[in-house]
DRENNUKE-846257 format. One line per 5 residues: their letters; for each residue x, y, z of C-alpha. Coordinates in steps of 0.1 Angstrom, whole numbers. Each point is the difference from the previous one (the first is absolute). Layout:
a = X Y Z  ...
END
This chain:
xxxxx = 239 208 -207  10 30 -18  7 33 15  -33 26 1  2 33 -9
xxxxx = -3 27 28  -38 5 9  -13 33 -19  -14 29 9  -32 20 -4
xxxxx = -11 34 13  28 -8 29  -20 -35 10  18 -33 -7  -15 -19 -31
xxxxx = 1 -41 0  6 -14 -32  -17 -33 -11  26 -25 -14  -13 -14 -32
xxxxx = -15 -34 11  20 -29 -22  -21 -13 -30  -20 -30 12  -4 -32 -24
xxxxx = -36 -16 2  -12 -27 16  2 -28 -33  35 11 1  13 -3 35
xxxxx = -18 -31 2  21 -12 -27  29 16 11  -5 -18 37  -13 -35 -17
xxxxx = 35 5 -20  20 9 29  -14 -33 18  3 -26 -29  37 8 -9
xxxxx = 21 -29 8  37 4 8  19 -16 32  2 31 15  -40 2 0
xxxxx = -3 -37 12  30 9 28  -17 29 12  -39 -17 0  15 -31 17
xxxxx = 16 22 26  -34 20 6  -16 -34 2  26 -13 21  9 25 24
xxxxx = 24 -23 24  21 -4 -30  11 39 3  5 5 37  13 -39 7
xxxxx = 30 14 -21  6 27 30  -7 -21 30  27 8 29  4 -34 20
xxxxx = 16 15 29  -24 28 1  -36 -23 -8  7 -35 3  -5 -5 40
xxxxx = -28 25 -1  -19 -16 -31  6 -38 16  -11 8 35  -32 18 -10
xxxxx = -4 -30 -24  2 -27 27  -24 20 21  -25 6 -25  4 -35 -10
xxxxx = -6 -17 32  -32 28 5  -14 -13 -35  -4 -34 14  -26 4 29
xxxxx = -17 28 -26  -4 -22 -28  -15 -25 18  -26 21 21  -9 21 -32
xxxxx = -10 -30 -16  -32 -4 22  -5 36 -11  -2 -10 -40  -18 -32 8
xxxxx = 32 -24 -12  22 -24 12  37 15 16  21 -19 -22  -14 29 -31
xxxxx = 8 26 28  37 -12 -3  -1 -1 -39  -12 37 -1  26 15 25
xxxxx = 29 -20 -17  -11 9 -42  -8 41 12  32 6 20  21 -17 -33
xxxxx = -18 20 -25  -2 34 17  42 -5 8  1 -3 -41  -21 29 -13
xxxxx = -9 22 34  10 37 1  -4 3 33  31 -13 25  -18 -5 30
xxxxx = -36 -10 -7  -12 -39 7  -21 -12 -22  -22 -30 11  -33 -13 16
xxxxx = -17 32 14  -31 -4 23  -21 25 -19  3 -20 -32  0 -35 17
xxxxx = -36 10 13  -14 14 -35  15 -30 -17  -20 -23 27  -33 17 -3
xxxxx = 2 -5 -37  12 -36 7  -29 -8 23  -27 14 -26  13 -22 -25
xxxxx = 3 -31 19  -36 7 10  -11 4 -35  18 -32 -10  -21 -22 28
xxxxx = 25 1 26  -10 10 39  19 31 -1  4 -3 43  20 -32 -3
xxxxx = 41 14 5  27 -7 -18  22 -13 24  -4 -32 20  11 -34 1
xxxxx = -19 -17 -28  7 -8 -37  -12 21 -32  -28 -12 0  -28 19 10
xxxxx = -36 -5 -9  -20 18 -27  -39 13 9  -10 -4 -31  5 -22 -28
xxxxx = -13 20 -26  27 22 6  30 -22 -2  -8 -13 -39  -6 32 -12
xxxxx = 34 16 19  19 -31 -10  13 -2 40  -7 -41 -2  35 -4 10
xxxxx = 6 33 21  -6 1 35  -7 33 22  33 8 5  7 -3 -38
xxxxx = -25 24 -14  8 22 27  42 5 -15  -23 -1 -29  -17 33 7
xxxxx = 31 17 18  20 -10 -34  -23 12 -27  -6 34 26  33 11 3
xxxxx = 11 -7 -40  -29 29 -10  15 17 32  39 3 -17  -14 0 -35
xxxxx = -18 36 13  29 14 15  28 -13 -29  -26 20 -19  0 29 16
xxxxx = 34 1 1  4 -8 -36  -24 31 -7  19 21 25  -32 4 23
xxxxx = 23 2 32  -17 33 10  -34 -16 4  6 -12 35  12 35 10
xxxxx = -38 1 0  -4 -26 30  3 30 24  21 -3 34  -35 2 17
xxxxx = -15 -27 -20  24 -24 5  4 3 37  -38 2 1  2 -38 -24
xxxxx = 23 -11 22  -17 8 33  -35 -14 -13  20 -29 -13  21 -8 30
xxxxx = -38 -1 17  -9 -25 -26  25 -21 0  -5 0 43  -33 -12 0
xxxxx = 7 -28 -23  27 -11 26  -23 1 29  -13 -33 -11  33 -16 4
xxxxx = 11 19 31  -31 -17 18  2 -34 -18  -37 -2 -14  -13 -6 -37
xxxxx = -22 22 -18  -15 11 -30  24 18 -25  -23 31 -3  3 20 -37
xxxxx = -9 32 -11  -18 26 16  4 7 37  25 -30 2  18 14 27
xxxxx = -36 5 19  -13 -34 -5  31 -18 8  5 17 35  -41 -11 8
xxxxx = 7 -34 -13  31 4 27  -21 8 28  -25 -29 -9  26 -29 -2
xxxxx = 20 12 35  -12 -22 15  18 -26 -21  34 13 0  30 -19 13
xxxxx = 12 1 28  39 -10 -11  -4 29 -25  -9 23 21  27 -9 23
xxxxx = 25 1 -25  -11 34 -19  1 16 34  35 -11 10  12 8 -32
xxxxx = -12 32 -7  11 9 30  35 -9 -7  1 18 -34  -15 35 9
xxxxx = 22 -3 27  32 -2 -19  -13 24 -27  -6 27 23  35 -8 16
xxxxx = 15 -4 -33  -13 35 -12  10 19 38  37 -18 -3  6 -1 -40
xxxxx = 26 25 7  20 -21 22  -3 -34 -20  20 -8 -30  -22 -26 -15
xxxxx = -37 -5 8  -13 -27 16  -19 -25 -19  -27 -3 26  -19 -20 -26
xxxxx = 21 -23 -9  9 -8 38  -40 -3 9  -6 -24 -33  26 -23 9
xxxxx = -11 -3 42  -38 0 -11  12 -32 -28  15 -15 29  -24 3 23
xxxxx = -27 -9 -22  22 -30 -7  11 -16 30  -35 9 17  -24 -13 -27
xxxxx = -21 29 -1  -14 -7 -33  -13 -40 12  -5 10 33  -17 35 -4
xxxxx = -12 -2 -32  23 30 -8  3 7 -36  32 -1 -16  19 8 -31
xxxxx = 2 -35 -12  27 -15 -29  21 24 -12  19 -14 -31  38 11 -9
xxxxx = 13 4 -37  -14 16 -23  -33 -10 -26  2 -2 -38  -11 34 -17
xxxxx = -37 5 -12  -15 19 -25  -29 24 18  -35 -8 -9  -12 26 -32
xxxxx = -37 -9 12  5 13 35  21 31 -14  -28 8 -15  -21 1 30
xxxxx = 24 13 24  11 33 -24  -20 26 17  11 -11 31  38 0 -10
xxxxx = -6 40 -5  -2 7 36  31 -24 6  21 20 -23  -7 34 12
xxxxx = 7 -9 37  29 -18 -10  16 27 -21  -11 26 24  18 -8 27
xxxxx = 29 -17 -17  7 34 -16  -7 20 32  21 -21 16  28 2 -22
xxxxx = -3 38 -1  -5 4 34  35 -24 7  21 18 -30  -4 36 13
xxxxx = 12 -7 32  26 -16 -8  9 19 -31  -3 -17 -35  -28 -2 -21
xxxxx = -20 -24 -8  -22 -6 -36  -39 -2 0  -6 -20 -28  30 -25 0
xxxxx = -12 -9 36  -36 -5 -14  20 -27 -27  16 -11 30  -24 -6 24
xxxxx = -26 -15 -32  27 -22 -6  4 -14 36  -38 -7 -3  1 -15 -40
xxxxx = 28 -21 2  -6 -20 32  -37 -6 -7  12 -31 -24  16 -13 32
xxxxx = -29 1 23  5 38 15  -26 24 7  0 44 4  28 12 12
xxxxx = 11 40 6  24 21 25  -5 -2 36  6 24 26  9 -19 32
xxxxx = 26 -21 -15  16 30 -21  1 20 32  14 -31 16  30 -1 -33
xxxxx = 8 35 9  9 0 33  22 -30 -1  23 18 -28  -15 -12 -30
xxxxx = 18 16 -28  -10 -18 -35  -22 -29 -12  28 -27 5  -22 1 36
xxxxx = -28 -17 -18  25 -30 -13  9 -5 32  -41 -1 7  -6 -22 -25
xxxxx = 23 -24 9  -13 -6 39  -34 -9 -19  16 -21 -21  15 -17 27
xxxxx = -34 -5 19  -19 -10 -33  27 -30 -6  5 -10 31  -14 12 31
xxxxx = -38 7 -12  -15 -30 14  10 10 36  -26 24 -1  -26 -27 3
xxxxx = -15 0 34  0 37 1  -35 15 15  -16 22 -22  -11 23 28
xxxxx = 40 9 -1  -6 8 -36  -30 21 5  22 20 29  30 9 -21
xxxxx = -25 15 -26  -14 19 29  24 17 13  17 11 -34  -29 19 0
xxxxx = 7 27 27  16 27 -25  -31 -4 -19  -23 7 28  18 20 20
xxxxx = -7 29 -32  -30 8 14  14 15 28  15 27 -29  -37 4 -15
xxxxx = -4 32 27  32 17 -12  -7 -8 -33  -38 16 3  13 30 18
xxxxx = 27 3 -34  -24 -7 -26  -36 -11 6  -2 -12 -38  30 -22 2
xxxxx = -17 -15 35  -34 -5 -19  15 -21 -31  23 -19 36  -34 -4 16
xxxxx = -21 -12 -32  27 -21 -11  0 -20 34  -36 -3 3  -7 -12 -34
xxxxx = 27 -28 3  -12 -12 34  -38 5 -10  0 -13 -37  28 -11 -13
xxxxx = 39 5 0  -3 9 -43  -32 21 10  20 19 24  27 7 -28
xxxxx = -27 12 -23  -10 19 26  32 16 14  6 9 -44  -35 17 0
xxxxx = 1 20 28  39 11 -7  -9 12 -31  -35 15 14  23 20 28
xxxxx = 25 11 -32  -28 13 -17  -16 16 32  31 18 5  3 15 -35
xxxxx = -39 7 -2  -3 20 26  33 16 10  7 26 23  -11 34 -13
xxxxx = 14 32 14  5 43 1  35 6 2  13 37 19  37 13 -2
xxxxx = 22 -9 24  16 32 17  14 23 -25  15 -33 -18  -8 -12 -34
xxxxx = -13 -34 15  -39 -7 3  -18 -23 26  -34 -16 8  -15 30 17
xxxxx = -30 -21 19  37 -20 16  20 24 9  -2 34 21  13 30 -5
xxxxx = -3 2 -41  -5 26 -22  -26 -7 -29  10 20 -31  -29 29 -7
xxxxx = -24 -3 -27  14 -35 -10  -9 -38 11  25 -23 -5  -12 -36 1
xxxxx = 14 -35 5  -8 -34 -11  24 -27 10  -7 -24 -21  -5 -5 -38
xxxxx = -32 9 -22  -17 -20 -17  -34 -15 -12  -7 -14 41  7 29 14
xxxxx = -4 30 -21  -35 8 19  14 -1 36  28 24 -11  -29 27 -15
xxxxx = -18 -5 33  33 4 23  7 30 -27  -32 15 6  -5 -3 34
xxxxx = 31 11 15  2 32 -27  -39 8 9  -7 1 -39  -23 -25 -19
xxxxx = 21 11 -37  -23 -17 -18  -31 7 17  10 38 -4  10 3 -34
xxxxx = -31 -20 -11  -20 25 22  21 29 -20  -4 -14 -33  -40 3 7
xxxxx = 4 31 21  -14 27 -28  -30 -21 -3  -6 -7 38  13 34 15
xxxxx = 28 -17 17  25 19 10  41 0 5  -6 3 33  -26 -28 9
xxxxx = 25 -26 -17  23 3 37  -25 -33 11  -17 20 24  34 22 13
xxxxx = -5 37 2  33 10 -8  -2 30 -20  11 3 -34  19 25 -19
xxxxx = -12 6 -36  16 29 -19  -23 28 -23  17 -23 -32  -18 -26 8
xxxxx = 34 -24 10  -9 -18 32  27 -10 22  -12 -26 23  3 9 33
xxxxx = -41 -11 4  17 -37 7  30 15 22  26 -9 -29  10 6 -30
xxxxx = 28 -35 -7  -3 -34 5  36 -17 7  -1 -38 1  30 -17 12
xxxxx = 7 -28 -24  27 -15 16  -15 -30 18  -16 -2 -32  12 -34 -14
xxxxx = -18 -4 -33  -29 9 -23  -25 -20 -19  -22 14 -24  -27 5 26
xxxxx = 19 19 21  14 23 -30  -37 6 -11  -4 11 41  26 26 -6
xxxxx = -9 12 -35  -41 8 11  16 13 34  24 24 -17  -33 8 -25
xxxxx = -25 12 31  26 12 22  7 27 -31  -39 7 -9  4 14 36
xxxxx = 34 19 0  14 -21 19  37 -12 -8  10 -43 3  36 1 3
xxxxx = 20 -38 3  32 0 22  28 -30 6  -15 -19 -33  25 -30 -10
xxxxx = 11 -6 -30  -23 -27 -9  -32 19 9  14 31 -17  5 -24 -31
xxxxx = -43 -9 6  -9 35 3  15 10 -34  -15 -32 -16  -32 6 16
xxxxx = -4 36 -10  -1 16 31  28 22 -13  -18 12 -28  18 8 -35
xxxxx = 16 27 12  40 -6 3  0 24 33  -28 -15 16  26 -23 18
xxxxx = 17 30 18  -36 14 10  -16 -25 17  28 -27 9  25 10 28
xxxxx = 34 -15 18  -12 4 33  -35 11 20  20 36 9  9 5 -29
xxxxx = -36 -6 -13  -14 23 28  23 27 -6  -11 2 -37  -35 1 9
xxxxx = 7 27 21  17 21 -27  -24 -6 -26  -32 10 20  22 34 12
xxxxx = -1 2 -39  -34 -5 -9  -9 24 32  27 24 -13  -15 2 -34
xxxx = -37 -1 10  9 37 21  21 14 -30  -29 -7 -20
END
């Protein structure tokens, strides 16, 4: 930048100096100038998008072996062998069979290596998305003729039976079972899922999830993790019921609980018990000793493979009737097309997918990157995260985002880059070629108790719901709304909800923002709330007011009221009352609203207005953020009535960009020294020039 000349000066004052802005080309030609810039082919341009696209092929160059490699391998190996038992209990969650559990964990952890920004997020099956993904499942399958509260798993073939006949010529499912339209569903749901969020990152939209507040999405999570609890109970206690949709789900299926209790299994009961005992156990001693332990212990893994063997040697499915997970396949199925027809159907719901997903993918990533000090890049992790959704729905895949527990889990084993989720990758692998079908006489109840308890950080945040009221009640309500709607209606209800009433508390807070008189501190040149602090001294014959928020067209009414009520002047009121006052015999001095103040009227006929107890009107314009033309109008009839009675407006602390609004508005008038007059640096200074000019006036009223 070039060097500025010195600052000049005026009457012994400094004087700021606009710079000349540059000359700005229109919007036909930056348009072509961009669509230019994008469409030029050279290898440098196709080096540099490949890298963006690609972002393991920049930092794979600086990898540091003997620095990364034991870190990266060990939190691999760990979140490898954690993936297993996951995979396979979240697959009751989306209502499909484990072996497309498997699929998903091993096509997102590849993916995300190759175009993630982010070094230590995990991307795979996440319980949130598992859950919305199910419930869109189960609707569908009901739709199509199919008893939506017949599972997934079990030990029988494809095969299931169709309700309605009808139904199967005009879906074409002849030759598709339950099981099949099911992967069906998941497929065609998470394609629309990654062809939102390659869009959004393709249009450079990675600021729309900055508006999935912190508060909304623990509140989501928190309603969700309740959700996706009571649609567990059924397996905890071993009994079949209905597969409740829509509203009050959660409600309906915790009375349809207590009804069938009666029926519940005994073994599965047993089993849950033991077993959930055994995990929260070792969670809670986990989190109290994670200092102390290198590597975590895979309590899950340890509990799946002693519940498998147990199940196994003791029969529990033929004896007890237990339900298990049945055939698990190895290898890998050939690659399928998703169904347009039921992309079609499924688009609306693929909306709510994509924002959770991308919401807390980025968070995540954000959250991770500033505490360990890189950066990460909004919309390349939108590409990647739509990618790791697009791309393995032709290979029978379904939703997939960023997950907390896991990346947490990454961390604290020494993670250092996405080599970690090669290493991941490849433990699936190795289960999904050869040791899958082990897996087989594996209780379900086991399933439904690893989902469980991976929900204590969820629920545990409402235990923050006090501290978070006592900080901001508005951020509690949209925590509070957010929950109740997911557990009450519906998990995308409860997003809708959570959006509405963050933007309802956003415009709350700018509508009606906190109005104030401000009083000199001491003998300094600083000004404070007076009604807040003690001991200040309120300038004589002058208010000065603050707003502390912008003006505009929502709140330009609450800031006359707040103006008028804490000055004791209605302006408007009183100079439409002057304006009439030779007609109606009002006089100067019955404008105060009722305040016997005394006036002082010189024999010229000038009035100084001492009838209202001032003379100037200082408002502080510095928590002023911007102006619309609503709020300019405010100002320009304000300034109007408070000069039809005497009365000065003075602006203090304006930025540059409302300065830039009051010129264009014409509050400034035409004159060139308006600026100087009624716009000042500070609120002292703006004081102190009131002052002056009202000893003026009074000077020149007495020589007169």
């Amino acid at each position: 930048m070039d060097a500025s000349p010195e600052p000049q000066e005026k009457g012994g004052t400094l004087v700021l100096i606009r710079r000349q802005p540059p000359v700005s080309q229109g919007l036909l030609e930056t348009l072509k100038a961009r669509l230019k810039q994008s469409c030029t082919c050279s290898i440098p341009c196709a080096q540099a998008l490949v890298q963006n696209l690609f972002p393991v092929l920049h930092w794979l160059r600086q990898y540091r072996p003997k620095e990364y490699l034991a870190g990266d391998v060990m939190s691999g190996l760990v979140i490898g062998i954690i993936l297993v038992p996951q995979a396979i209990a979240y697959s009751l969650l989306a209502g499909l069979q484990p072996i497309y559990s498997l699929y998903t964990s091993f096509f997102a952890n590849l993916i995300y290596f190759l175009m993630g920004t982010s070094r230590h997020v995990n991307v795979g099956i996440f319980s949130l998305l598992c859950l919305m993904v199910g419930q869109v499942v189960d609707r569908e399958l009901q739709l199509a003729g199919f008893d939506p509260s017949q599972d997934s798993l079990g030990p029988r073939n494809n095969g299931s039976t169709l309700n309605n006949a009808t139904t199967t010529l005009v879906l074409g499912l002849q030759d598709c079972g339950r099981d099949c339209y099911a992967i069906r569903i998941a497929t065609a749901l998470t394609l629309v899922t990654g062809l939102y969020q390659v869009l959004m990152g393709v249009l450079r939209l990675g600021f729309v999830s900055t508006y999935l507040s912190q508060p909304l999405l623990d509140g989501f999570a928190m309603g969700a993790s309740v959700t996706i609890l009571t649609s567990q109970a059924k397996h905890l206690l071993g009994v079949r019921i209905p597969r409740h949709q829509g509203l009050g789900m959660v409600i309906r299926t915790w009375l349809s609980l207590l009804q069938s209790v009666g029926q519940a299994n005994i073994c599965d009961m047993v089993t849950s018990a033991v077993c959930l005992g055994v995990l929260i156990a070792a969670k809670e001693l986990s989190d109290r000793y994670r200092h102390r332990l290198k590597v975590p212990v895979p309590t899950e893994l340890l509990v799946i493979v002693v519940a498998t063997l147990v199940s196994y040697f003791g029969q529990l499915h033929s004896r007890f009737g237990s339900s298990v997970a049945g055939n698990i396949p190895t290898g890998f199925v050939a690659p399928q097309v998703p169904d347009p027809k039921i992309m079609w159907r499924v688009a609306l719901d693929a909306v709510s997918l994509a924002l959770v997903g991308s919401a807390f993918s980025i968070s995540l990533a954000e959250m991770f990157a500033r505490s360990h000090g890189y950066t990460v890049h909004a919309n390349q992790e939108l590409l990647a995260v739509g990618c790791c959704n697009v791309l393995p729905a032709f290979f029978h895949c379904f939703a997939t985002s960023a997950a907390l527990s896991k990346t947490l889990v990454k961390t604290a084993i020494g993670c250092q880059t996405q080599l970690s989720s090669v290493v991941s990758a490849a433990v699936v692998l190795l289960v999904l070629l050869v040791l899958a079908p082990l897996f087989h006489d594996l209780q379900r109840c086991v399933l439904a108790c690893i989902i469980v308890v991976s929900l204590r950080g969820a629920l545990r945040k409402v235990k923050d719901l006090p501290q978070l009221w006592r900080l901001s009640p508005a951020d509690a309500l949209v925590w509070v709304a957010t929950a109740a709607t997911c557990v009450l209606v519906s998990t995308e209800a409860g997003l809708l909800a959570g959006v509405f009433f963050s933007l309802l508390s956003l415009v709350g807070r700018t509508q009606r923002p906190r109005a104030a008189l401000l009083a000199r501190i001491g003998d300094s040149t600083f000004y404070e709330d007076a009604a807040e602090f003690e001991g200040l001294l309120p300038p004589p014959e002058v208010r000065v007011f603050r707003f502390t928020g912008p003006l505009y067209y929502a709140n330009k009414d609450f800031f006359l009221r707040s103006l008028y009520s804490l000055t004791g002047l209605d302006a408007g009121h009183s100079a439409s009352r002057k304006k009439k006052g030779p007609e109606v015999g009002v006089s100067d001095s019955s404008l105060a609203d009722g305040k016997d103040m005394g006036s002082v009227s010189s024999g010229t006929g000038l009035v100084v207005p001492l009838a209202f107890g001032f003379h100037t009107v200082v408002i502080d314009c510095a928590p002023l953020l911007f102006l619309d033309v609503a709020g300019m109008a405010t100002l320009k009839d304000l300034h109007r009535d408070y000069r039809a009675l005497d009365i000065t407006l003075l602006l203090a602390c304006c930025s540059p960009s409302v300065r830039d609004m009051l010129k264009k508005g014409g509050f400034l008038g035409e004159d060139q020294g308006a600026e100087d007059e009624l716009l000042f640096p500070s609120v002292h200074s703006a004081v102190e020039a009131a002052r002056a000019r009202h000893e003026e006036l009074a000077a020149a009223d007495s020589a007169f």
